[in-house]
Rosetta silent file (secondary structure, phi, psi, omega in degrees, C-alpha in Angstrom):
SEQUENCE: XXXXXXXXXXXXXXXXXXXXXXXXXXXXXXXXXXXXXXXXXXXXXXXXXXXXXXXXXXXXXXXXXXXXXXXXXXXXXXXXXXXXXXXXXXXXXXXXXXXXXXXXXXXXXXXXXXXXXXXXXXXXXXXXXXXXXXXXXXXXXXXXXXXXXXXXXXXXXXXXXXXXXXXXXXXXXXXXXXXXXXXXXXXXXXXXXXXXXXXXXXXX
SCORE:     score description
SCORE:     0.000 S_00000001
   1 L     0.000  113.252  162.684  -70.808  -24.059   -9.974 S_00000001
   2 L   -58.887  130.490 -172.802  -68.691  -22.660  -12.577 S_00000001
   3 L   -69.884   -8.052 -175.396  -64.838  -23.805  -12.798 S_00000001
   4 L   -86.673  157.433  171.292  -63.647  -20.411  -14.247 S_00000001
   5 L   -89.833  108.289 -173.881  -62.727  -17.619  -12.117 S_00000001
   6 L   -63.522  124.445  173.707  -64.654  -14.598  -12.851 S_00000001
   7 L  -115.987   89.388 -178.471  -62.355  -11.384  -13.494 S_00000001
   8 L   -26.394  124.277 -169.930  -63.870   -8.226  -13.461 S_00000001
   9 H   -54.531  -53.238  175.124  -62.866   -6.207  -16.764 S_00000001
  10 H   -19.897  -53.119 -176.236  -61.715   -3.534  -14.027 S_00000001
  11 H   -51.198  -81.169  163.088  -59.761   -6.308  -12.340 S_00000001
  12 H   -34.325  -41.475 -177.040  -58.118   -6.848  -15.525 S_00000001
  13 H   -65.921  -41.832 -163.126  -57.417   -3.937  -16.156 S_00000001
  14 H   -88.465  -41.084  167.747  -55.115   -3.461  -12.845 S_00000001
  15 H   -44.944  -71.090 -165.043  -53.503   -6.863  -13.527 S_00000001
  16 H   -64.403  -19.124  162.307  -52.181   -6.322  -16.803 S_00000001
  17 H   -64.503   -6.551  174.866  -50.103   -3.171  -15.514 S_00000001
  18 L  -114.082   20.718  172.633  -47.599   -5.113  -14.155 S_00000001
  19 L   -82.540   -7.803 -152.601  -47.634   -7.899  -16.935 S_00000001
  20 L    -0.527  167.315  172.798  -45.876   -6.033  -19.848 S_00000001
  21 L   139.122  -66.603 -175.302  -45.562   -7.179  -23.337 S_00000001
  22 L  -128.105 -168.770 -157.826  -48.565   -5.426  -24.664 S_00000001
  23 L   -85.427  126.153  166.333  -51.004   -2.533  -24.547 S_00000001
  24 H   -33.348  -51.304 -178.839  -53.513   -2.682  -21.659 S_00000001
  25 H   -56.125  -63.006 -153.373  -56.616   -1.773  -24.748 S_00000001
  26 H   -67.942   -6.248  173.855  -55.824   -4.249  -26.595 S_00000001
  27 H   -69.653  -39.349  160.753  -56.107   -7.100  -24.203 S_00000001
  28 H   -48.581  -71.376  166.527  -59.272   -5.733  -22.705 S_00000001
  29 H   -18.709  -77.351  142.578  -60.295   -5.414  -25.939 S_00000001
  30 H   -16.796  -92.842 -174.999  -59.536   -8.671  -27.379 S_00000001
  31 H   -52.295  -10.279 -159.636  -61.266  -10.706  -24.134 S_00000001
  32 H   -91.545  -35.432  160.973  -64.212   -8.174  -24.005 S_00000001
  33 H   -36.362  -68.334 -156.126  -65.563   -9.835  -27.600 S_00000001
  34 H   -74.806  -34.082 -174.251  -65.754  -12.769  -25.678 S_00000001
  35 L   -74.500   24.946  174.474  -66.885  -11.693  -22.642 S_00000001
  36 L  -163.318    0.613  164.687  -70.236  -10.018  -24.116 S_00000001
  37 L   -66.660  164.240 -165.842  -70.604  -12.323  -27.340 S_00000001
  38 L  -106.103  -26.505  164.491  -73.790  -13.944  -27.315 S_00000001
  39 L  -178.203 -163.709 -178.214  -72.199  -17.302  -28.716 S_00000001
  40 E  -166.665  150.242  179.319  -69.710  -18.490  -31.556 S_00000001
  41 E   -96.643  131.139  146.355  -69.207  -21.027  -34.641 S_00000001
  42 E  -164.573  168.533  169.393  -65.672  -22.649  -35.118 S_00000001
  43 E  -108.216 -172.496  179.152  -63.826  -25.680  -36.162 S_00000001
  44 L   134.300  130.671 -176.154  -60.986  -27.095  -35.473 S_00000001
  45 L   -80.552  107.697 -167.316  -58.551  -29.996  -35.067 S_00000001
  46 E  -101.005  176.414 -167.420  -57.947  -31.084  -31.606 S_00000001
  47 E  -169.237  163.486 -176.540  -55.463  -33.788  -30.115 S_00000001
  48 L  -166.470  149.346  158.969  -53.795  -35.316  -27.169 S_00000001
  49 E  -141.408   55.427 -167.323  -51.333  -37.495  -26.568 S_00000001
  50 E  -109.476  160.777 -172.755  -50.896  -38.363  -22.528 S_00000001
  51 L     4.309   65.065  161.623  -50.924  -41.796  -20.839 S_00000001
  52 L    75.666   30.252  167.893  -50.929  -44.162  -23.669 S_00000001
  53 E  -135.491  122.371  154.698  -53.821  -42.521  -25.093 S_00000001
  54 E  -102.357  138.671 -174.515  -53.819  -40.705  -28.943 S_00000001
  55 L  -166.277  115.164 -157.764  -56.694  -39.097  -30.268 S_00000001
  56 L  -127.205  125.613 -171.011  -57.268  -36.680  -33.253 S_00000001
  57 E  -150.856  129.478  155.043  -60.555  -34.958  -34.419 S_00000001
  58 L   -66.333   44.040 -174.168  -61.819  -32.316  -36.375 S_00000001
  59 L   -50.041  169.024  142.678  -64.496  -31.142  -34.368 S_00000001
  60 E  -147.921  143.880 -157.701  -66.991  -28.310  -34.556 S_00000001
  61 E  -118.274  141.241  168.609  -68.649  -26.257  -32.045 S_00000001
  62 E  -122.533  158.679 -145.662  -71.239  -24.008  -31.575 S_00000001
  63 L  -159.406   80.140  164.421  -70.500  -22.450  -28.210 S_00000001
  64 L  -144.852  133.953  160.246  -72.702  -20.430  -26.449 S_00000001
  65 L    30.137  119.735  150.307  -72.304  -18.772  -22.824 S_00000001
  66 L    65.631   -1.991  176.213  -73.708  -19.961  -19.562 S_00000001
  67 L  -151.035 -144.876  167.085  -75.544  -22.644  -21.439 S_00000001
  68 E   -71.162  148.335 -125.056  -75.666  -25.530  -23.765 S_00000001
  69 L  -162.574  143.930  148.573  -72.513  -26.096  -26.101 S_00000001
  70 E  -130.813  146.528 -144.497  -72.633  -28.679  -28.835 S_00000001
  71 E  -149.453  137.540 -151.343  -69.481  -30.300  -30.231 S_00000001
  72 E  -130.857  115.049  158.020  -69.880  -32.083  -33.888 S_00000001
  73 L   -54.629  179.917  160.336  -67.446  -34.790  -35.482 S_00000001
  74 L  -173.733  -78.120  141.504  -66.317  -33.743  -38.847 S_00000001
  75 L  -105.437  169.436   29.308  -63.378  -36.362  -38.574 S_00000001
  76 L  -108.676  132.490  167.057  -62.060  -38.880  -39.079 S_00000001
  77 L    -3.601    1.291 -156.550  -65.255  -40.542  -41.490 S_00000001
  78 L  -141.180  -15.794  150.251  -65.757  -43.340  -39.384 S_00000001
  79 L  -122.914   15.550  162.999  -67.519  -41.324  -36.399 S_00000001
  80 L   -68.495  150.114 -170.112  -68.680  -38.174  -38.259 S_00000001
  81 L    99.839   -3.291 -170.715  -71.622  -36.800  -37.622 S_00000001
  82 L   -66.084 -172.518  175.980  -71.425  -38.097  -33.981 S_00000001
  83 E  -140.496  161.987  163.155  -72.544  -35.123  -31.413 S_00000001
  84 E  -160.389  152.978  148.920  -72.387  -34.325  -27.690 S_00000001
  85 E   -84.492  100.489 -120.663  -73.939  -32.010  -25.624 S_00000001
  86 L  -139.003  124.814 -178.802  -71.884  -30.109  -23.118 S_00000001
  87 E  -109.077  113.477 -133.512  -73.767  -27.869  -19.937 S_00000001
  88 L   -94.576  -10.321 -173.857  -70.567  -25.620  -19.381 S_00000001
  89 L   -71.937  -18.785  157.075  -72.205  -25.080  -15.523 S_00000001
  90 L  -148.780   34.582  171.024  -70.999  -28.293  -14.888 S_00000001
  91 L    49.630   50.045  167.208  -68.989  -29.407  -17.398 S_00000001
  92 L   -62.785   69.119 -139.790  -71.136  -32.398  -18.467 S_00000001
  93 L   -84.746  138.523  162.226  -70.983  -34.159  -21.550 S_00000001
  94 E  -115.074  133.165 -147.062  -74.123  -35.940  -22.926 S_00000001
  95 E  -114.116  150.779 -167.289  -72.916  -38.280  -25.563 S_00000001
  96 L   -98.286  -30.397 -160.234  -75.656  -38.942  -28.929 S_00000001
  97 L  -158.575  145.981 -163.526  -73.230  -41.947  -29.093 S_00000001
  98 H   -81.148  -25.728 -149.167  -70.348  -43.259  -27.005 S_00000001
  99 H   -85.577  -31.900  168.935  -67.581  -43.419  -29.640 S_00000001
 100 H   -77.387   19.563  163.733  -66.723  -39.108  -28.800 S_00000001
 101 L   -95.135  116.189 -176.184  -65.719  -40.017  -25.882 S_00000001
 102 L  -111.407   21.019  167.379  -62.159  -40.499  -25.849 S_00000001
 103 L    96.028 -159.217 -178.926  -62.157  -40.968  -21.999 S_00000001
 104 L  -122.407  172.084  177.610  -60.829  -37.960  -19.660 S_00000001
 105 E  -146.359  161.189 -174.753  -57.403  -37.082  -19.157 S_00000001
 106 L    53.079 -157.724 -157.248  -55.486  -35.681  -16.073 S_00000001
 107 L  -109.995    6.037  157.878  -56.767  -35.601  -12.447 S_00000001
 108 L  -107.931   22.126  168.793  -59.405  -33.132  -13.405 S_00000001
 109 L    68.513   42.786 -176.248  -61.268  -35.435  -15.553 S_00000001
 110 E  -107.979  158.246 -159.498  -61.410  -33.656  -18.555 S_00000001
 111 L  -130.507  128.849 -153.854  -62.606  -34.678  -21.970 S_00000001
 112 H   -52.438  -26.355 -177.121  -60.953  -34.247  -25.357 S_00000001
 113 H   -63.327  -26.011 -142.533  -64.857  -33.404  -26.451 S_00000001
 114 H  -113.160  -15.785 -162.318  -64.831  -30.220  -24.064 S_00000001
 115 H   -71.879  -28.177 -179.420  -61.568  -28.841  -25.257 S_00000001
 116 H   -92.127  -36.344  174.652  -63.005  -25.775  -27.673 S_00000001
 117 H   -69.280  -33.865  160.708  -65.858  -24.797  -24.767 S_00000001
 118 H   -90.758    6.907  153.199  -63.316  -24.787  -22.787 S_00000001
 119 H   -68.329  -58.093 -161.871  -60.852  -22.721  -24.443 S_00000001
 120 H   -78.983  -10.409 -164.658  -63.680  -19.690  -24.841 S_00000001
 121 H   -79.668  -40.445  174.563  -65.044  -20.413  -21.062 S_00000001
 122 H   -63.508  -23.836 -159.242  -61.235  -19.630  -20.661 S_00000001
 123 H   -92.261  -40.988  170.073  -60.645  -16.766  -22.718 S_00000001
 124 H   -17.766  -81.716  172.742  -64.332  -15.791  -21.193 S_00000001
 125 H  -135.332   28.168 -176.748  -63.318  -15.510  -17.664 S_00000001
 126 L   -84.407  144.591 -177.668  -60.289  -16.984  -16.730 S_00000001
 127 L   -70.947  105.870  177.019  -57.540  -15.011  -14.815 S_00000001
 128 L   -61.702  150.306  172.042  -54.572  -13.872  -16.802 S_00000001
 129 L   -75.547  -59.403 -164.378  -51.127  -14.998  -16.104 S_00000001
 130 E  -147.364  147.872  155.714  -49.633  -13.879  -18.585 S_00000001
 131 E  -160.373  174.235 -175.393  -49.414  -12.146  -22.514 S_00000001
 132 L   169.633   92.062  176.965  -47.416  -10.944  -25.197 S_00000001
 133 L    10.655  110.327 -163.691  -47.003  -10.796  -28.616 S_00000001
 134 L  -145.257  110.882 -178.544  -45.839  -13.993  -30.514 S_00000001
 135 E   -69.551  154.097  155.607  -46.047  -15.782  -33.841 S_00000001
 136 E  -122.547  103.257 -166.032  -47.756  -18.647  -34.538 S_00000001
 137 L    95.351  -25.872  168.792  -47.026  -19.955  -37.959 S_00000001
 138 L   124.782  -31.116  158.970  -45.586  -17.207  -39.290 S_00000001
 139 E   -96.713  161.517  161.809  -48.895  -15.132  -38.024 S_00000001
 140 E   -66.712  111.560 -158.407  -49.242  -12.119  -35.405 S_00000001
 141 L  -109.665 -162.994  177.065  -50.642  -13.096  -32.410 S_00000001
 142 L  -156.870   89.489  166.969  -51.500  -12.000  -29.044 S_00000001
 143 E   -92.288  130.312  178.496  -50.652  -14.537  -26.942 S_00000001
 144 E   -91.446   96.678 -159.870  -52.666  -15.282  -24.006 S_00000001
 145 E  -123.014  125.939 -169.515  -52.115  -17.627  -21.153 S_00000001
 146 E  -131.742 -175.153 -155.090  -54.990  -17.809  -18.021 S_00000001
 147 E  -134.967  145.996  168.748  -55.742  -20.087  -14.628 S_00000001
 148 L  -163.970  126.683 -168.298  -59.081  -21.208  -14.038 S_00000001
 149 L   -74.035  139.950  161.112  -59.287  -23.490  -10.659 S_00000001
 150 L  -107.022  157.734 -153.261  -61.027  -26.753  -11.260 S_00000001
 151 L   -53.510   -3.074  163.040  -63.704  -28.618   -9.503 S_00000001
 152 L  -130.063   58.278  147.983  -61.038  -30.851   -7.987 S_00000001
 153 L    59.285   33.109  179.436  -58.725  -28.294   -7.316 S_00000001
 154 L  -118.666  131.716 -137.727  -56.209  -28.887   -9.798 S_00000001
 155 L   -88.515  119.099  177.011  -54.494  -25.902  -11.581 S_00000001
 156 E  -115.666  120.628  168.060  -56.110  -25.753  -15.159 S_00000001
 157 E  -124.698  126.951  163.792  -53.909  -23.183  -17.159 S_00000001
 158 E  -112.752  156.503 -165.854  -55.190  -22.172  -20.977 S_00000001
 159 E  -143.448  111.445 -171.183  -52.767  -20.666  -23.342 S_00000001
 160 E  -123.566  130.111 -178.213  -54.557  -19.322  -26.441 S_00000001
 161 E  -103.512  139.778 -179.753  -53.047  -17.111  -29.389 S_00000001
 162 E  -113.720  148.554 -177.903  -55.333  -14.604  -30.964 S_00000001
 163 L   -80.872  157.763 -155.736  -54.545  -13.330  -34.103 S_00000001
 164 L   -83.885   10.977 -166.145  -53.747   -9.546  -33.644 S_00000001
 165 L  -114.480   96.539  156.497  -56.119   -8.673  -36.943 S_00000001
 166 L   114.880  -44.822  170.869  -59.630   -9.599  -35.920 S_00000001
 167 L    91.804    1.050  174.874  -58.545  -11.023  -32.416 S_00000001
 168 L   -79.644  172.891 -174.554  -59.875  -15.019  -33.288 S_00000001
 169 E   -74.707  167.783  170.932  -58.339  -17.927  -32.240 S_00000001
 170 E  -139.793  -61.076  168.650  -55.609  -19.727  -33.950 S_00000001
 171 E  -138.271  142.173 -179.096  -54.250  -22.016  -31.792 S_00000001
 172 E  -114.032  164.261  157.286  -55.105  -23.351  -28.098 S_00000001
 173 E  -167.589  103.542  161.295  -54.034  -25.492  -25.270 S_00000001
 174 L  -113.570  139.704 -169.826  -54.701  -26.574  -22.472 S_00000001
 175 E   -84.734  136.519 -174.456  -52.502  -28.026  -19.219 S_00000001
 176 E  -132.982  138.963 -152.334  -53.592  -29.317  -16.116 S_00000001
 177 L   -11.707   86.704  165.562  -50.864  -28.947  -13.685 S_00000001
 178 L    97.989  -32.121  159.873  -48.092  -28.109  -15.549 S_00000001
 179 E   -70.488  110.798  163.969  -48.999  -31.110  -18.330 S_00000001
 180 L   -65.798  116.436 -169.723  -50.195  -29.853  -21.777 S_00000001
 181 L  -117.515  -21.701  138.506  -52.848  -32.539  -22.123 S_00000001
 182 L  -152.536  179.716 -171.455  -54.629  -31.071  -25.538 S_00000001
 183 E  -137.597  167.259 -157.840  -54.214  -28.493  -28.098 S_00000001
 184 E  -146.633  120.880  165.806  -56.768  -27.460  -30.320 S_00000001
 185 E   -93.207  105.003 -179.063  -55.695  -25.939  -34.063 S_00000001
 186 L  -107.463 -175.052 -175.603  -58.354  -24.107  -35.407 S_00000001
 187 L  -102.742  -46.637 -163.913  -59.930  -23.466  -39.133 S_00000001
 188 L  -144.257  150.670 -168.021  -62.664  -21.485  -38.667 S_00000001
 189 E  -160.378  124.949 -157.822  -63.933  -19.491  -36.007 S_00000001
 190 E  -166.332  112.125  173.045  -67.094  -16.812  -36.468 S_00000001
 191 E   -63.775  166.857  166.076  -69.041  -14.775  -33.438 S_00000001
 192 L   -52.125  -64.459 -129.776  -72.889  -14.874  -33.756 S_00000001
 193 H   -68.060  -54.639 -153.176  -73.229  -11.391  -33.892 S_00000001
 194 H   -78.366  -25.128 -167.441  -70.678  -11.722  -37.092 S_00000001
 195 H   -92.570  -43.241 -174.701  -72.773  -14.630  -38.500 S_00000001
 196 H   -73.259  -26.192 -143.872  -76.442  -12.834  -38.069 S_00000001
 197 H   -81.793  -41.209  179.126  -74.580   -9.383  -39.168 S_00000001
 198 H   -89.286  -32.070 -165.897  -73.791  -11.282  -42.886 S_00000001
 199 H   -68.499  -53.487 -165.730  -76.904  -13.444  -43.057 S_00000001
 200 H   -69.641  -30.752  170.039  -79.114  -10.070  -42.871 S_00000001
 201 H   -92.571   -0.576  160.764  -76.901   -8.276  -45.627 S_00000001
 202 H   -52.697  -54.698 -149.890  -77.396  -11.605  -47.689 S_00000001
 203 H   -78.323  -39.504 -170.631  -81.109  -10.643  -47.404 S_00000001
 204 L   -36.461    0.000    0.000  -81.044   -7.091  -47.683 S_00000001
């Protein structure tokens, strides 16, 4: 059973008229990439710091939909190269090697490895709250904040900013009731469709 809430684009659509801050298109817009990409490349440094536990990584992700997810070390040197395998239907991790695990946090058990599938599962289908225009850094974003219930019924809210040029991520987070528990900065971030689209005009 998936933990996200499924939101119709329609749905969406009817929501966001009483949210103001921004334009109905572009929000639609923005989530609709995700909601019909076929999968995605990114990096990115993620981190937490709740009950006595710190823990900082450079991950990278390949991401795709409804299926297997893999999440990559990159730092710090001393466990790069580890892996995990993540099945987003029930938000499993299989570990190549126990050292990515950096235990779960909050009382929905979630794991600092899971934090970038489960930022796009969020942007993916999760209900908006809320959005509105906001820098981050000095860039223009489109900030996003959605609810997606979790398998033990504790209020998962992600809050993601997309940059308004291109619509990728920049920075994430997510809180499980009411407690930001990690945030995820990223570096790099590239749909398939964007990845196959330059590999074939390499060849051409």
């Amino acid at each position: 059973m998936r933990s996200g809430v499924c939101v119709p684009m329609m749905a969406l659509v009817l929501l966001l008229s009483g949210c103001g801050g921004t334009g109905e298109t572009e929000t639609v817009d923005m989530r609709q990439q995700y909601h019909d990409m076929a999968g995605c490349a990114m990096e990115a440094v993620v981190s937490c710091d709740q009950e006595g536990l710190q823990w900082e990584a450079s991950l990278r992700c390949d991401y795709v939909p409804d299926g297997e997810s893999t999440v990559e070390v990159l730092e710090p040197s001393s466990i790069a190269g580890v892996r995990a395998v993540l099945d987003e239907s029930t938000w499993r991790l299989e570990y190549e090697d126990a050292c990515l695990n950096a235990g779960t946090l909050g009382s929905e058990e979630i794991s600092p490895a899971a934090c970038l599938p489960r930022l796009m599962s969020a942007l993916r289908d999760g209900w908006l709250l809320e959005e509105n225009r906001e820098e981050w850094g000095g860039v223009p974003c489109l900030r996003l904040t959605v609810d997606q219930s979790g398998l033990q019924d504790g209020k998962i809210v992600s809050t993601v900013w997309l940059r308004q040029e291109g619509g990728t991520p920049l920075r994430g987070e997510i809180a499980v009731d009411g407690e930001i528990i990690l945030t995820a900065d990223f570096t790099s971030f590239s749909f398939y469709d964007t990845i196959n689209s330059t590999q074939q005009d390499g060849e051409a």
